[in-house]
N, C-alpha and C positions, 0 to 999 in steps of 0.2 A: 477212601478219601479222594477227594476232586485234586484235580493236579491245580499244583500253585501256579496263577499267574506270575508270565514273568513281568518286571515293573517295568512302566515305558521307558523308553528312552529320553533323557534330558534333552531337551531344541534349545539353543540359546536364544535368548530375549532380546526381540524385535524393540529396537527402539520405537517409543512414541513422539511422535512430530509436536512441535510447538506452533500454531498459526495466531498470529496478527496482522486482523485486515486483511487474510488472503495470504502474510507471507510469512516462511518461516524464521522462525523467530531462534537462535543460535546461543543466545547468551540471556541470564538471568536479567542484565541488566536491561536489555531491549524488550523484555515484556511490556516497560512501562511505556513505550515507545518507538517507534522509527524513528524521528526526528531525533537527531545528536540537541543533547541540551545540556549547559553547563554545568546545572541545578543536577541535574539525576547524575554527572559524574560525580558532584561534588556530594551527593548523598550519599552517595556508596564510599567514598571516601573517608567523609567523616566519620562512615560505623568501624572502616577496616583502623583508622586513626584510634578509633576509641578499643579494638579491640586487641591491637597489637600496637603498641605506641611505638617504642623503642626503635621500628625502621624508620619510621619517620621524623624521628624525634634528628636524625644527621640531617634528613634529605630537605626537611623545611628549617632547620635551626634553630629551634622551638627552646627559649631557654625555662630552665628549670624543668620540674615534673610537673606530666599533664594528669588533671582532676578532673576534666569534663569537658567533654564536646558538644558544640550545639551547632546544629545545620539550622539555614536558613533562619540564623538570628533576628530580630528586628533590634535596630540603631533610633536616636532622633534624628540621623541624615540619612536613611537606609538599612538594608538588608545586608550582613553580610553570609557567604556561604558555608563556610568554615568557620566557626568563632570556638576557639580553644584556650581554655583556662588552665595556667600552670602555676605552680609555686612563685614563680617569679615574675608573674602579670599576666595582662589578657595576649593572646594571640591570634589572627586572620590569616586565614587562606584562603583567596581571590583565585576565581579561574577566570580564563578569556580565550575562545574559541575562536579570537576574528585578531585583527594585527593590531589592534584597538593596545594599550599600555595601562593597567587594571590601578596604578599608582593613587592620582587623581583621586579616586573612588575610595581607595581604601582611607587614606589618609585623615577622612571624616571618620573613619569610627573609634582614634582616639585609642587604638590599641598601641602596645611599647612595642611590639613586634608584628612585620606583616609579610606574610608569604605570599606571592605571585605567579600564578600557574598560568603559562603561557605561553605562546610563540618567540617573545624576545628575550636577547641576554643583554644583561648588562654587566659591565665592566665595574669590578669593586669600587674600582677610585670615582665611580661619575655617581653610585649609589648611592642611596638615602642611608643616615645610620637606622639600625635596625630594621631594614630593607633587605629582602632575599626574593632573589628572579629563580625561579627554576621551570626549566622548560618542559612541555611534555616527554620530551624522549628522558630526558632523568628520571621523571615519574615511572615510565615502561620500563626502563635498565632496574628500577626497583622492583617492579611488580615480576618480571622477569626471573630473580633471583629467590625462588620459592625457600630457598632455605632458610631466608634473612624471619622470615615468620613462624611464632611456634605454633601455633594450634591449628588444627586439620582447615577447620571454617574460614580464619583469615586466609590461606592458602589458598582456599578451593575459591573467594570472593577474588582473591589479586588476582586471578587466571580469568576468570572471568569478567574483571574490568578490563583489566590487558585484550583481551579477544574482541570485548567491547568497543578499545579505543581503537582498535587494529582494523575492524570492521567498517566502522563510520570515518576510518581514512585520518584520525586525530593525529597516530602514529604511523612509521613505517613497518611491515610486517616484518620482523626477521629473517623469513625465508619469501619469498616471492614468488607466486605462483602465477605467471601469465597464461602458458596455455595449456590446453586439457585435448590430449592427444588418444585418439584410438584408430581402429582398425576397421577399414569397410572393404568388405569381401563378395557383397552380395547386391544385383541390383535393388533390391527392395528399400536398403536404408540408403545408395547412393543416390535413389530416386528423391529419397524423403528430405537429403541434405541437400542435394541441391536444386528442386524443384520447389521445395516445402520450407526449407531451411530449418531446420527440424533436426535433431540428434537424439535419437534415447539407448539410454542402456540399464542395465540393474541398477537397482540404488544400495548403494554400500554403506552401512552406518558408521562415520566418523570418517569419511573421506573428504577430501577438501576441494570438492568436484566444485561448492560456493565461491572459491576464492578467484577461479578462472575467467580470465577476461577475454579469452578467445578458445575457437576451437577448430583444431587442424588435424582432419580424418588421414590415415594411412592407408592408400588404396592398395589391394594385395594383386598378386598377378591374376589370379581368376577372373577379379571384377575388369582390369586392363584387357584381358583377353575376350570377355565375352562384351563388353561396354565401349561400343566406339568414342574416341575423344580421351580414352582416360588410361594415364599412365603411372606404373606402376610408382611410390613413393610419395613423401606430402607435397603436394603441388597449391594445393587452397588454406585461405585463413578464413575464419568466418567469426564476424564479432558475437561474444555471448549477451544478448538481451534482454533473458529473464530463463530463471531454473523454475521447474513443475517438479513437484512427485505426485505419483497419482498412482494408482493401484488395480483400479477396475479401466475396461475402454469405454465408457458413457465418462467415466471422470474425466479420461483424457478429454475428449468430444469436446466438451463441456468446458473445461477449460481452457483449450484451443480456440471457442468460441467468444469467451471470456476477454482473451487477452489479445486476440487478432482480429473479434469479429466475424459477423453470419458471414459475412460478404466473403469475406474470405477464405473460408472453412469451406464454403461451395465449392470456389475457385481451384483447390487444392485438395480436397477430399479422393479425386483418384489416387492422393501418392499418400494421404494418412489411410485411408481406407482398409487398405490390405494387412497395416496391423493387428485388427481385427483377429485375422485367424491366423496371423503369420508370427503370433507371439500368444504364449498362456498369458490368459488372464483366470484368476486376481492373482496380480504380483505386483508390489511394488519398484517404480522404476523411476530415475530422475529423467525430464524431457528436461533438453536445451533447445531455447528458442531464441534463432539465431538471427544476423541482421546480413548483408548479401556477402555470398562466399566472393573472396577475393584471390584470384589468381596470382599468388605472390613468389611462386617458386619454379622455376625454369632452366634446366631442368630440376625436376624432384628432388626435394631431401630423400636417400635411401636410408633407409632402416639399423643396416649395418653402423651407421654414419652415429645414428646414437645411441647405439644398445650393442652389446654383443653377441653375435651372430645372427642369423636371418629369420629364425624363427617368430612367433607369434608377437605385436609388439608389446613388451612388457612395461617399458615405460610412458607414462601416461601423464608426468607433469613436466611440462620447459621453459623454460623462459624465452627471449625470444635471444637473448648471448648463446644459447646451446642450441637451437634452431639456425642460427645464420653460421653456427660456427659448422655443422653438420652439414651444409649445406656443400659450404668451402671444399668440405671433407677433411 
């Protein structure tokens, strides 16, 4: 009898990228879109309202039971976004993404109750009766509390609006990721970041390398030693301008030239150049494309300063309160 093959081994599963327009696209709700619009939150809204009513039913004051949602209603004064029908009359919920007061507007549709999704608050005693202001951050503290919903699908839609409103800036993030910190040991990538402005590393799926608004490399003693001018710890900040992933090096090429220009892929071609053979290809990798590194720290944050002990640096996200405070020591 032939000897039994043995079965392959299991590789875990490479996420697939989502592109719009060139850029990745992170959340369901952004397929429809770049553009933050008030319409596509309040769409999403109105299906997670009609699918799990009961959190909503505190957070907008919805009286009686609701029987039916309808997005993007038509009025004879208007449109409105939200129009919710319950046991106890019609109901509205108005968004407004600008410092604009949704009142005004609402008050033509003749509904007994109207919810206001917005920037301002209002004070009970200055409110209209059957007027209710809630602001975006109460919607997020909702969406936030995954427990408050029972079915798997409205859970996995409120994470995803929430990411959504988190994304296009509507809310504050919970946690805050300013800078995206690694380690340059070798002239090859010290060349590419500060000649090139240029960063790449692996790409890691579900890391939140998107959320970074800067990036400040940790120069190790090898590259101080062999690399006049540069000493050991973070010394530079460099604003983040736009994330790539790419896989093959003609992709990188390509979209280097894409987003900087022939002109300038000339100009700077000696210092991407050497990735070429100084990295496997196909791999995929996230490039950061940076705007001029800025010499912010004098002397250097050391390492020790925010991690414990010396070794390779393992934290890679700070804000800049943990950066200035490391700095201190």
């Amino acid at each position: 009898m032939p000897p039994k093959r043995k079965p392959k081994a299991k590789t875990p599963a490479e996420e697939v990228l989502v592109f719009r327009g060139g850029q990745v696209v992170s959340t369901l709700t952004g397929v429809f879109g770049h553009a933050v619009r008030e319409t596509r939150i309040t769409a999403v809204l109105g299906y997670l309202i009609a699918l799990d009513p009961e959190p909503f039913q505190e957070l907008f004051d919805f009286p009686g039971k609701i029987r039916q949602v309808g997005i993007e209603t038509r009025h004879d004064d208007g449109r409105s976004d939200v129009f919710v029908e319950t046991s106890a009359g019609t109901c509205v919920v108005e968004a407004k993404l600008d410092a604009s007061d949704p009142l005004p507007q609402t008050l033509r549709y003749g509904s007994r109750h109207v919810a206001l999704l917005c920037f301002r608050r209002t004070a009970p005693s200055l409110s209209h009766r059957g007027v209710r202001y809630v602001s975006w951050d109460d919607l997020a503290n909702l969406l936030r509390e995954s427990g408050h919903f029972r079915s798997q699908l409205s859970r996995l839609l409120s994470r995803d609006l929430l990411r959504y409103l988190e994304d296009k800036y509507v809310i504050s993030k919970s946690e805050v990721i300013e800078i995206y910190a690694r380690e340059i040991n070798e002239e090859t990538t010290l060349r590419l970041f500060l000649k090139a402005q240029i960063y790449g590393c692996d790409y890691k799926a579900g890391s939140r390398l998107a959320e970074a608004r800067y990036f400040a490399p940790h120069l190790g003693q090898r590259i101080a030693n062999d690399y006049p001018g540069a000493t050991t710890g973070i010394s530079y900040i460099a604003k983040v301008e736009e994330l790539l992933t790419v896989a093959r090096w003609r992709e990188l090429r390509d979209q280097l030239i894409d987003s900087r220009g022939k002109t300038w892929y000339n100009q700077h071609e000696e210092y991407v150049a050497p990735l070429r053979r100084h990295w496997k290809w196909p791999k995929q990798r996230s490039m950061l494309l940076l705007g001029t590194p800025r010499l912010a720290f004098n002397p250097p944050v050391r390492k020790e300063n925010i991690q414990a002990g010396r070794g390779w640096l393992s934290k890679r996200f700070l804000s800049f309160d943990e950066l200035f405070a490391a700095w201190k020591g």
